[in-house]
N, C-alpha and C positions, 0 to 999 in steps of 0.2 A: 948085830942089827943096829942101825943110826934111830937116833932120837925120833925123828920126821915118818919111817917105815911105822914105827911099832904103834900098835893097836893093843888099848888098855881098855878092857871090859869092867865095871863095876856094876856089881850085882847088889838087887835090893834083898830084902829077907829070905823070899822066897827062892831068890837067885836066879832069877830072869831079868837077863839083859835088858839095862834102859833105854838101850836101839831099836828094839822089838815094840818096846810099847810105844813109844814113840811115831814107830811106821804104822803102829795100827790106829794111833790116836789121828794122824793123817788120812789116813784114808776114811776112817769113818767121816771126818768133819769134811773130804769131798762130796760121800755121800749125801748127808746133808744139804750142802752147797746145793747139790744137783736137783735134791727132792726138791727144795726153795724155789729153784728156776722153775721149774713145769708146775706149779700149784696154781699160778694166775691164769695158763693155760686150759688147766682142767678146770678150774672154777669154771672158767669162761663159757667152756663147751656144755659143761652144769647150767649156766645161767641159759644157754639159749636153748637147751633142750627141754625148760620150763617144770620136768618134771621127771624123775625116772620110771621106768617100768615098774616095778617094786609100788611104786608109791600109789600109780593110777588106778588103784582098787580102793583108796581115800574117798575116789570121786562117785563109788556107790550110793546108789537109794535116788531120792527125789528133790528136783533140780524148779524152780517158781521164775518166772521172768523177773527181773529187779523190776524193770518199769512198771510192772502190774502189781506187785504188794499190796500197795493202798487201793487198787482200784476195788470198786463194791460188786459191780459186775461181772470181769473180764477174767479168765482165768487162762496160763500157759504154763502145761506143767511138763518135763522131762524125767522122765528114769533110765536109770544105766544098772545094767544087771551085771557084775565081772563075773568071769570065769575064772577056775585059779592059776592061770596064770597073770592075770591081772591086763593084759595086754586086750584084751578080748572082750566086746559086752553085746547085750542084747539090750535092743533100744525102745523103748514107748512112748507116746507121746501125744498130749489130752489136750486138743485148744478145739474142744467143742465151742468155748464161752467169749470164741473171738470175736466172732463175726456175729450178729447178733439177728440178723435176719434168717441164717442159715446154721447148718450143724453137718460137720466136716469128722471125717475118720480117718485114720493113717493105717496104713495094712504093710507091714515093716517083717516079709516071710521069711527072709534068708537069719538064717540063726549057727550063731553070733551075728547081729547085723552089723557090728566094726571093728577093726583091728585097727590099735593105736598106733602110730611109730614112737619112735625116741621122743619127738618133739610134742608129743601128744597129742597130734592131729589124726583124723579120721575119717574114712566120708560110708555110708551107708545107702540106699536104694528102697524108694520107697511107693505106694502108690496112696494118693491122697481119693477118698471118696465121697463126694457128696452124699448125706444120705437125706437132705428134702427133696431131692432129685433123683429120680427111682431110673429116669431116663438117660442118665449124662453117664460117659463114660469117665473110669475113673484120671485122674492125672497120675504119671510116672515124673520121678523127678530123681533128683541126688543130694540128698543129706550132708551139711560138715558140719564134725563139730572138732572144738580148741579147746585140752584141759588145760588150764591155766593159774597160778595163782590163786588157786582154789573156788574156781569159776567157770562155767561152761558157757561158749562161745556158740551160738547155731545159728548156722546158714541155709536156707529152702531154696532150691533152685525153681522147681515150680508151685503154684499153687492155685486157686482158685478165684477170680475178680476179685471176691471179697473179704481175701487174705491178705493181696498185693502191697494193701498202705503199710498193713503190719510189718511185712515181710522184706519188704524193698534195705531194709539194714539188717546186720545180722544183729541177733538176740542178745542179752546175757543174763545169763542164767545164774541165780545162787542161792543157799539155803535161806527156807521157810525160817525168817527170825520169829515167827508166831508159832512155828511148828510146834512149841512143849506150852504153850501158854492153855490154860483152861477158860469160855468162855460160856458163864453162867445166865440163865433167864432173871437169877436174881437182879445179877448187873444190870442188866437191861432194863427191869423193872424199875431198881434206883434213879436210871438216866430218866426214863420215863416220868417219872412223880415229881423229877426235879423240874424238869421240861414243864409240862401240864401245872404243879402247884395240883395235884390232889393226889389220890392215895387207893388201895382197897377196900371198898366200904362205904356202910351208907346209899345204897344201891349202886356204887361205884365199882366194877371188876376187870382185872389185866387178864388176855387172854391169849395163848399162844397160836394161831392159826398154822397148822402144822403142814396144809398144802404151800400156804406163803413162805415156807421156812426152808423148805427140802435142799432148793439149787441155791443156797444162799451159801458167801464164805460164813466158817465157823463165828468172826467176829461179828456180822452183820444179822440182825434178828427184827422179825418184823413181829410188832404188838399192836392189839385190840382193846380198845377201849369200850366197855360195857357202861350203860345206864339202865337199871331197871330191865336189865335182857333184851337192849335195843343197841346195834352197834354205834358207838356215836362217832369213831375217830379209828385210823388207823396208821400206825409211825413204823417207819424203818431206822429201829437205832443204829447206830454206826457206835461197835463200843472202843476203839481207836481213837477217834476223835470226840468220844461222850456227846454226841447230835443224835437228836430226835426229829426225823423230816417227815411234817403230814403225807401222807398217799390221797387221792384224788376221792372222791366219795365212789362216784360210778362203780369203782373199782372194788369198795367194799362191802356196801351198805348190806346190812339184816339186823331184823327185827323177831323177836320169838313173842310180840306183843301180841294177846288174839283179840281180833276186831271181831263183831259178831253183825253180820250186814244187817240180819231181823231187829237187831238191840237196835241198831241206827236207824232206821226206815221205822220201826215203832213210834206210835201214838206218847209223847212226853210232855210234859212240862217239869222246868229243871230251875232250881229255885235258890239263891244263895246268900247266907245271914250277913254277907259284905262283897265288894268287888272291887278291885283296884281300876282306879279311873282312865278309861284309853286316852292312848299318846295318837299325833299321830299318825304316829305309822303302827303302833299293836293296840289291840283290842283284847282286853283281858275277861271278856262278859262268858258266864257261864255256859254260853251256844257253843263255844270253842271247846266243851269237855266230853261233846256229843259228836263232832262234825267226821270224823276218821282221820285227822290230822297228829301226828305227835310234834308236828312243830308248833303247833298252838296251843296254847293253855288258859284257865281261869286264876286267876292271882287272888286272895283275902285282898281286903281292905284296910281295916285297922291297921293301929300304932303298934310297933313290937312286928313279933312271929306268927301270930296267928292261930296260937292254941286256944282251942275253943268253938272258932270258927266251923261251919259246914254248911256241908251242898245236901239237897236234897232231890232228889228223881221221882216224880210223879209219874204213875202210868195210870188211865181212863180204865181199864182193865186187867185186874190181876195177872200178872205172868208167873214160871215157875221157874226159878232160880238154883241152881247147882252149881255157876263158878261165877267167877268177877275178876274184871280185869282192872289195874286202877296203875295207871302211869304216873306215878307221882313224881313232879318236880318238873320244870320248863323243860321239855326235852330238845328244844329246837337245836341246839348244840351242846358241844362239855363247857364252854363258856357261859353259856344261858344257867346251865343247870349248875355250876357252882355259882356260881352270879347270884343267883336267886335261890330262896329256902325250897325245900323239900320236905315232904311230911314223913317222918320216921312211923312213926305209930296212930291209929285213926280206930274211931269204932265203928262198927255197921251193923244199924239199926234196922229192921223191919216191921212191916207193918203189924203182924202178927206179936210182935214184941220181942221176938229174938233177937238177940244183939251178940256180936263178934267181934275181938280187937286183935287186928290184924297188924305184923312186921312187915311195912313195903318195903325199907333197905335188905328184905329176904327176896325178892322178885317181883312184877306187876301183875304175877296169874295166882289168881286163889281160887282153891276148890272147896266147899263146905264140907265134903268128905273128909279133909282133915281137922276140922272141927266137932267131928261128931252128928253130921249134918247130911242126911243122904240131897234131901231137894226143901224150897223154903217156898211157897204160895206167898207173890205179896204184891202191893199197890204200892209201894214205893219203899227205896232207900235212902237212907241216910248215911253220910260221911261226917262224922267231926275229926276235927286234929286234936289230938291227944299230946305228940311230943313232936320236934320237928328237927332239921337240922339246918341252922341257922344260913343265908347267901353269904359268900364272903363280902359283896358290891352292896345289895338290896336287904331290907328289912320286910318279906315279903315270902309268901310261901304259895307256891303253884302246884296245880295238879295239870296233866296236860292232854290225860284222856278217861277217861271212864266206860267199861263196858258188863254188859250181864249175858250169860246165858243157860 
């Protein structure tokens, strides 16, 4: 055999030929090569598929219009229910709070109402119903939605006039960022005190009106402003942006003040050891503490606060007495009445010599029954101020109504 023919094998430890591994260290590193080429490919088909079947059960639970988040009114909510195969869900969908003249329902029967493709697109079948219109028939229309990037995409084909502006673009949909947040009447309260510059107390109280509250989002909270158990104000905080926005009066006023029509139409003369001098546009004269008015009041005169000071009620004719109503403080607004002092504590004298020292910052309605007192025969009352709580503006303490009965 010539030098050129012959075939010299050299074996490593093991004694497998280094031809052998060699052939296979080649071909593996084809493979390789191979996998390399098709990855940009598959990526690619990855990317525009948006998302895999496997995955579109991520896009479970409930879905909030981005545009609407902040809004205080407006609500558009989506839920996707998967099956398990993930591919498949049942659709709901809540925009009572679109249209604000009317209130709209979605009747969505076919269940699973949609099956995704690869690309995660879908359409569903749905009937839209007026329900302030008992007469209109429903609308039929075709649903799409696009999971995406972790976002829901939705399209209305049909809808009702006054869905049209909304509807005319498609939606997008994404998770509730407030969905875990807690939102307390405390908070509310703070925004409030901070708003106003006053506090609970002093005849001053925050109160929750629980009809105003119901269709409110969780962050939006409406409060009531109490003086003496007369409403004086009412705010819609916004606790997102910490704003307190008055409400219109019309819309809230009450009073638990009792006017007694006989006390006012009664025979009086009403008499007072000082009186603050009218401006003019207010008249501060003690006629204002009889008239039915709580926007009007009588004001002390003196220097300081006015402890000391009091009003007296003459009547020609004994009457009999069992409660009193006594409004203490300018009630004409919450400005007025932190403005100006308030009587904390007063005593009430009668004719008979009984005398009572009453907590106004506890309410404006007193009954002698809690004093030990069934009913009181008398010719006239007396109010002194005993303690007061100082106006933040004025040096000056008002009463703004007065009743008996």
């Amino acid at each position: 055999m010539s030098k050129t023919n012959r075939v010299k094998f050299n074996r490593d430890r093991g004694g497998t030929p280094k031809v052998k591994l060699q052939s296979i260290a080649k071909y593996m590193l084809v493979l390789i090569l191979i996998s390399l080429s098709l990855m940009p490919s598959l990526q690619k088909e990855a990317n525009a598929a948006g998302t895999s079947a496997a995955s579109f059960a991520s896009y479970e639970g409930k879905w909030v219009d981005q545009a609407l988040v902040e809004d205080e009114n407006t609500d558009n909510d989506l839920i996707l229910s998967f099956d398990k195969t993930g591919t498949r869900a049942n659709v709901e969908l809540d925009m009572s709070q679109i249209d604000p003249h009317n209130y709209y329902a979605f009747n969505i029967a076919k269940r699973p109402a949609v099956t995704f493709n690869t690309k995660g697109e879908g359409t569903f079948s749905y009937e839209m119903i007026d329900l302030e219109d008992e007469d209109s028939k429903p609308l039929k229309g075709t649903g799409t939605i696009l999971l995406k990037n972790n976002q829901v995409k939705l399209t209305l084909s049909n809808v009702f006039a006054g869905m049209k502006p909304y509807f005319k673009t498609t939606r997008t949909m994404i998770r509730d960022p407030y969905a875990y947040r807690s939102y307390t009447i405390v908070a509310a309260e703070t925004i409030l005190s901070d708003y106003c510059k006053c506090s609970p107390g002093n005849g001053i109280k925050f109160s929750y009106p629980g009809s105003d509250n119901d269709d409110n989002k969780p962050w939006v909270k409406h409060l009531a402003i109490y003086v003496n158990g007369s409403m004086m104000e009412e705010y819609k905080i916004n606790l997102h942006k910490r704003t307190a926005t008055k409400l219109p009066e019309e819309s809230w006023y009450y009073t638990d003040y009792s006017f007694n029509d006989q006390f006012l139409k009664a025979d009086k003369n009403i008499t007072a050891s000082s009186t603050l001098p009218a401006t003019k546009t207010v008249d501060y004269s003690v006629k204002q503490l009889v008239d039915g008015n709580l926007k009007t009041c009588w004001c002390e005169g003196i220097k300081g606060d006015g402890v000391g000071q009091s009003i007296t009620v003459a009547f020609p004719n004994k009457m009999t007495v069992t409660s009193l109503s006594i409004a203490s403080g300018y009630t004409k607004s919450l400005s007025s009445f932190l403005d100006n002092g308030m009587v904390r504590k007063a005593s009430i004298a009668f004719s008979n010599g009984t005398s009572i020292t009453v907590d106004l910052t506890k309410g404006s309605n007193i009954k002698l029954a809690d004093y030990g007192l069934n009913s009181i025969s008398t010719s006239s009352i007396k109010l002194t101020i005993l303690e007061v709580r100082p106006g933040a503006k004025f040096h000056d303490t008002c009463i703004s109504e007065i009743s008996a009965s």
